[in-house]
C-alpha positions as CSV (number, residue, x, y, z in Angstrom):
1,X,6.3,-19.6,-2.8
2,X,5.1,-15.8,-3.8
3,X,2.8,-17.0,-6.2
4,X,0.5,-18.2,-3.3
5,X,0.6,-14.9,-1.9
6,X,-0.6,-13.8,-5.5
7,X,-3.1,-16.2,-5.3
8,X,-4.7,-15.0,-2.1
9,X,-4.1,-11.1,-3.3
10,X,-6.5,-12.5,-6.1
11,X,-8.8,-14.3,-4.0
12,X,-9.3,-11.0,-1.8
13,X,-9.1,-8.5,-3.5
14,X,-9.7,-9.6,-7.4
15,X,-7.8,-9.9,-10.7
16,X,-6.6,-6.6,-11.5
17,X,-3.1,-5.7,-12.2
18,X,-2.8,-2.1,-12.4
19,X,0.3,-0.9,-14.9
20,X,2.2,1.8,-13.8
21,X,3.1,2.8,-17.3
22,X,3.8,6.1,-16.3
23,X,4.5,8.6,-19.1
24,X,4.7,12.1,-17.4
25,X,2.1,13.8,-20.2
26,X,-0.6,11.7,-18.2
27,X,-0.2,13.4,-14.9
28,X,-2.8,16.1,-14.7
29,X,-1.3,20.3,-15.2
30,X,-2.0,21.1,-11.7
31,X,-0.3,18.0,-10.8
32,X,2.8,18.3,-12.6
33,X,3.0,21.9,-11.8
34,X,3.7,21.0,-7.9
35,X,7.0,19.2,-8.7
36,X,10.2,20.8,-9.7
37,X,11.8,17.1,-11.6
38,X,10.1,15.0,-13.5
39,X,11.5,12.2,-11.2
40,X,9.5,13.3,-8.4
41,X,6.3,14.2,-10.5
42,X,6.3,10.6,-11.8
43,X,6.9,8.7,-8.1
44,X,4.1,10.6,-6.3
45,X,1.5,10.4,-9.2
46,X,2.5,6.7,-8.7
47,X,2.1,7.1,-5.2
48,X,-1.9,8.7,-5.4
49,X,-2.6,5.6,-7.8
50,X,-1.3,3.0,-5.8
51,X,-3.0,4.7,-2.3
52,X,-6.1,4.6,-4.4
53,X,-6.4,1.1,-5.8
54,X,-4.0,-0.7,-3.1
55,X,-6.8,-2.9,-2.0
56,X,-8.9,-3.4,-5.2
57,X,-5.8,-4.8,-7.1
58,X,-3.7,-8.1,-6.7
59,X,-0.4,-6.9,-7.7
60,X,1.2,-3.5,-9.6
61,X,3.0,-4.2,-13.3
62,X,6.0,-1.4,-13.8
63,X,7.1,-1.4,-17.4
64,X,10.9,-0.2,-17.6
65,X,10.7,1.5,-20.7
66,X,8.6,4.9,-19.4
67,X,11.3,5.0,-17.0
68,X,14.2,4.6,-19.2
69,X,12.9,7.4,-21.5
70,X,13.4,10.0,-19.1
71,X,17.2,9.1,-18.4
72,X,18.2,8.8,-14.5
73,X,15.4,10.9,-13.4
74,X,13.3,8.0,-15.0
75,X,15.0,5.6,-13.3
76,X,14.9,7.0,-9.9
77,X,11.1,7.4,-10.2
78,X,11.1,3.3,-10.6
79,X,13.2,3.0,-8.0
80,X,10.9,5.0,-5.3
81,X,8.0,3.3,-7.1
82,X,9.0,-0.2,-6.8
83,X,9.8,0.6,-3.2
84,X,7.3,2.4,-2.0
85,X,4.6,-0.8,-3.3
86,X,7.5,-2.8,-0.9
87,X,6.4,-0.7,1.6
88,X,2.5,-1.3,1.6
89,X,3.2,-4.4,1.1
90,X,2.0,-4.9,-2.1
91,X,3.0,-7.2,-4.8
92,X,5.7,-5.9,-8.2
93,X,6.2,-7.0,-11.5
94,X,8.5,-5.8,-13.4
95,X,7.9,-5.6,-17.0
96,X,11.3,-5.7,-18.6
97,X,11.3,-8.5,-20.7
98,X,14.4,-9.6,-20.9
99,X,15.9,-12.5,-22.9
100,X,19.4,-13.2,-22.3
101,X,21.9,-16.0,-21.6
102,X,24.5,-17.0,-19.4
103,X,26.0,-14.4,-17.1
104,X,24.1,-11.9,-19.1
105,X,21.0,-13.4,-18.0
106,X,22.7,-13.6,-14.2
107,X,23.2,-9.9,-14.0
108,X,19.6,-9.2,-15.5
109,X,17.7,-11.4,-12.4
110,X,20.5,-9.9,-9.9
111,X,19.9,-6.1,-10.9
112,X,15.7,-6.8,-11.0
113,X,15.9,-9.3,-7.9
114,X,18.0,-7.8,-5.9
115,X,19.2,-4.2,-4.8
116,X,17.6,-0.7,-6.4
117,X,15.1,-2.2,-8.4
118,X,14.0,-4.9,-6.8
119,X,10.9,-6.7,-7.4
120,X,8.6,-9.9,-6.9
121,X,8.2,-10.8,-10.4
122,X,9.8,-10.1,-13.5
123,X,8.6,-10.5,-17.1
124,X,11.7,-12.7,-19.7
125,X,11.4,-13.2,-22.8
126,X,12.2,-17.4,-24.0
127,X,12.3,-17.2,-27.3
128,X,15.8,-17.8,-27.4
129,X,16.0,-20.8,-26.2
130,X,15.2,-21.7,-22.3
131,X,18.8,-21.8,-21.1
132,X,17.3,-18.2,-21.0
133,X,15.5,-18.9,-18.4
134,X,17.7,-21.2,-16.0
135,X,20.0,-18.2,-14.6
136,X,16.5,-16.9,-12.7
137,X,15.8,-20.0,-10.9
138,X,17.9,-20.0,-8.5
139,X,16.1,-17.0,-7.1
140,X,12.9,-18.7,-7.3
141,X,13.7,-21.4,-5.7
142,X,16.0,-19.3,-2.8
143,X,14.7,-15.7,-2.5
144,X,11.3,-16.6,-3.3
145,X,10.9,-15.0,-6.7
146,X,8.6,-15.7,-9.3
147,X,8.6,-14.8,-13.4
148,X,6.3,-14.3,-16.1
149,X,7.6,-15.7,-19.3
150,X,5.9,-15.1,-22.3
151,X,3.8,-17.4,-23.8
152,X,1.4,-15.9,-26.1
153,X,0.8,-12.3,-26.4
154,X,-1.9,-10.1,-27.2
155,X,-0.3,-8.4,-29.8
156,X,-1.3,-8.9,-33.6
157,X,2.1,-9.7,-34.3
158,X,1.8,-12.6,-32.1
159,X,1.4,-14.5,-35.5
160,X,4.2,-14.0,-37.0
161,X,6.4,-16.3,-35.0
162,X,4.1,-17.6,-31.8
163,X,1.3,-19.3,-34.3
164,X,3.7,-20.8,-36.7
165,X,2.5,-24.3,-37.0
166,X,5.4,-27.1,-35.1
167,X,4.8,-30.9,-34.5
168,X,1.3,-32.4,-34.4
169,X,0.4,-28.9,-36.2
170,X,0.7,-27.3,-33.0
171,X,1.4,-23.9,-32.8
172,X,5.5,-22.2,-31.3
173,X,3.6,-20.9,-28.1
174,X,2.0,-24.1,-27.7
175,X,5.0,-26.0,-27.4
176,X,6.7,-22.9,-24.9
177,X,4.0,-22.9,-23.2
178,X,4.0,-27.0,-22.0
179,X,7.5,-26.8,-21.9
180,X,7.5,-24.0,-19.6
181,X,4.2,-26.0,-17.2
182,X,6.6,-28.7,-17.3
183,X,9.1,-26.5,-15.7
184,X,7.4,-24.8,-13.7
185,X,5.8,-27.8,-11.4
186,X,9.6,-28.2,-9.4
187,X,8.2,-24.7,-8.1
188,X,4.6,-25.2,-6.8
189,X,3.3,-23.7,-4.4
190,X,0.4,-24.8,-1.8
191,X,-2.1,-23.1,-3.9
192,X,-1.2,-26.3,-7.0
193,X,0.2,-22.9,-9.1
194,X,4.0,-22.7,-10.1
195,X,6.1,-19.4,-9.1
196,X,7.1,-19.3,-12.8
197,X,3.7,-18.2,-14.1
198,X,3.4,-16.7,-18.7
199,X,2.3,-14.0,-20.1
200,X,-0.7,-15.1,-22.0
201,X,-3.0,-12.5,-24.2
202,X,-6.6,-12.9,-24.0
203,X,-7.3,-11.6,-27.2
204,X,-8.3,-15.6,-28.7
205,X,-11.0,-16.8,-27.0
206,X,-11.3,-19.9,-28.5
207,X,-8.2,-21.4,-27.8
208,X,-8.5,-20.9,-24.0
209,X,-10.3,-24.0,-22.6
210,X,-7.4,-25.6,-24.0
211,X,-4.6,-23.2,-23.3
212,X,-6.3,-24.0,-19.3
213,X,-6.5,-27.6,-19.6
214,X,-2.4,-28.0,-21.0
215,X,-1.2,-25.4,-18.3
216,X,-2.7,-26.5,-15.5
217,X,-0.5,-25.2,-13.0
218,X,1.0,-22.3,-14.9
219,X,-0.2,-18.9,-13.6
220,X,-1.1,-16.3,-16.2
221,X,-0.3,-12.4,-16.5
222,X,-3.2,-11.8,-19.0
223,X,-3.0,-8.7,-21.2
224,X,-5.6,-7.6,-24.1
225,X,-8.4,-7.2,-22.1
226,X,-10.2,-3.7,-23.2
227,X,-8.7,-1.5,-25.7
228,X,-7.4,-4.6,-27.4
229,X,-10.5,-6.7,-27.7
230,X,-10.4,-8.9,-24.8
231,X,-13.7,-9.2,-22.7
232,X,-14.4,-10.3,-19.2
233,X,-16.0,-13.1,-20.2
234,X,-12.9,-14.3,-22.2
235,X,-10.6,-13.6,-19.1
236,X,-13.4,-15.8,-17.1
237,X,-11.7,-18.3,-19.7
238,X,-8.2,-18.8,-19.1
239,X,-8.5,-18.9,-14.9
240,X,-9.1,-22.3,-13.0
241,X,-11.8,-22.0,-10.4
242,X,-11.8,-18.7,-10.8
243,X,-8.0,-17.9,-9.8
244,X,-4.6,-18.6,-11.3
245,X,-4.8,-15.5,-13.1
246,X,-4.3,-11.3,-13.1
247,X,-5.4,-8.9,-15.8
248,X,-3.3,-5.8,-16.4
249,X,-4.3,-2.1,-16.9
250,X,-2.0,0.5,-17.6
251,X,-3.9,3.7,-19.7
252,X,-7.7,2.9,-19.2
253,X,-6.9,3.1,-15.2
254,X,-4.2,5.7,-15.0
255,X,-6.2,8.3,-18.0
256,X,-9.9,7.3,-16.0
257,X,-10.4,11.0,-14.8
258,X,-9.9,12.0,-18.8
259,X,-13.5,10.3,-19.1
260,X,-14.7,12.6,-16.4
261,X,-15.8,15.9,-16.3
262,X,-13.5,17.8,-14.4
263,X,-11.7,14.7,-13.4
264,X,-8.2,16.2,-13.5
265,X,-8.5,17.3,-9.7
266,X,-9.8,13.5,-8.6
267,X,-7.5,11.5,-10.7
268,X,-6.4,9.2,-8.1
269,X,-10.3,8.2,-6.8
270,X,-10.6,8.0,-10.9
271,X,-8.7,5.2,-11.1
272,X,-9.7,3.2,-8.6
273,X,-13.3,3.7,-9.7
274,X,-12.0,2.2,-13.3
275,X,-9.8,-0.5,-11.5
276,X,-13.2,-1.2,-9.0
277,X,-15.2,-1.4,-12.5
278,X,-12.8,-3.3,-14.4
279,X,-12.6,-6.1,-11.0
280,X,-16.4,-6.2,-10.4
281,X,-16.3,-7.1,-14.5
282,X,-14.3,-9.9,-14.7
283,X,-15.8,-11.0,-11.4
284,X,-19.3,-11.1,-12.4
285,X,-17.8,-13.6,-15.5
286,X,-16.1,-15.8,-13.2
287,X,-19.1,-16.7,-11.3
288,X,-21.1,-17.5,-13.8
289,X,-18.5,-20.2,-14.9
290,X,-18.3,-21.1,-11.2
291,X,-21.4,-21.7,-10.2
């Protein structure tokens, strides 16, 4: 199953996911000034970033949507992106959160699975109900796929639908959550974690030895930490023996040489010095819990 390959990427080489959420005002003067379309600017900025971090990061997150805004020059820029990380053999999520049904659903995992864009994980959205879900498993079972569903986010809007209280005065994600470890364990891998992994913010701290203890074999794509409150000590949290979880990025790894002095020119060893900071954070938390 891919998630064990994401388990050993995090075993090796740590818990960062670096996002590659790309808007084409970050890329340096200099930089930009090279390329005559944005589309090309965008891919080989991509392209110094992952060079940089490929082997202090477990996987690279893509989010759609700074694609999307710049058109099909966008688009093509995701396109080399997604297959140059093919190339170094590193693993993809896609961040396009979709939540469909039915052949809808079909043609969103067989454009993002298969073909131009295609990646290792994608991100879907189950609020709609989890027949939302079923059209992807079929490539998780076959094609070894694997999704992150959300869960519980990071935002603060999280509470306006995800903490409504349910039965037992549990909370929505709660119940989507078990529902979805449920699920998940008819696609485990060797490493006792399921291919169909949630998205689940790190921003509450207190809810996450039992957040750990319901999922037990759901694999988490953990946003928050940083800018939005979330500490390495609370990421330390929501992993099980120190694994089963990676941390995304995007701005704090990809605007690093903004906190530099003449950084501009060294952007790319920049980011890896945030993303090699950010790793030796979180790991420094996990082993005190592990010892």
């Amino acid at each position: 199953m891919i998630i064990d390959k994401l388990f050993e990427n995090v075993a090796n080489n740590g818990h960062v996911c670096v996002g590659l959420d790309t808007y084409y005002g970050y890329l340096p003067e200099f930089f930009k000034n090279r390329y005559s379309s944005i589309s090309e600017g965008l891919f080989q900025f991509n392209r110094e970033i992952i060079d940089a971090t490929l082997d202090v990061a477990a996987c690279f997150k893509v989010q759609i949507a700074y694609y999307e805004a710049y058109g099909m020059e966008g688009m093509m820029a995701y396109k080399k992106t997604l297959e140059y990380l093919h190339q170094v053999d590193a693993l993809t999520i896609a961040d396009v959160k979709r939540g469909d049904i039915a052949k809808t659903a079909e043609m969103y995992a067989k454009a993002h699975f298969t073909g131009d864009f295609e990646c290792d994980f994608m991100t879907i959205n189950p609020y709609m109900g989890f027949d939302s879900i079923t059209p992807y498993l079929p490539f998780v079972k076959e094609n070894q796929k694997g999704l992150f569903v959300l869960i519980r986010t990071s935002n603060e809007g999280a509470k306006d639908i995800e903490y409504l209280s349910v039965e037992s005065d549990e909370k929505v994600y709660n119940v989507v959550g078990r529902k979805l470890n449920e699920l998940g364990k008819e696609y485990l891998g060797k490493s006792g974690f399921s291919s169909i992994g949630g998205v689940m913010g790190c921003t509450h701290a207190d809810e996450a030895i039992k957040v750990r203890k319901d999922l037990d074999s759901t694999f988490f794509l953990i946003p928050g930490y940083g800018a939005q409150g979330g500490k390495a000590e609370d990421i330390a949290l929501y992993l099980k023996n120190g694994n089963g979880g990676v941390v995304n990025a995007s701005r704090s790894i990809l605007l690093a040489y903004k906190k530099i002095e003449n950084g501009e020119a060294n952007f790319a060893s920049s980011s890896r010095g945030e993303a090699m900071r950010m790793r030796n954070d979180i790991e420094e938390e996990v082993n005190k819990l592990t010892r």
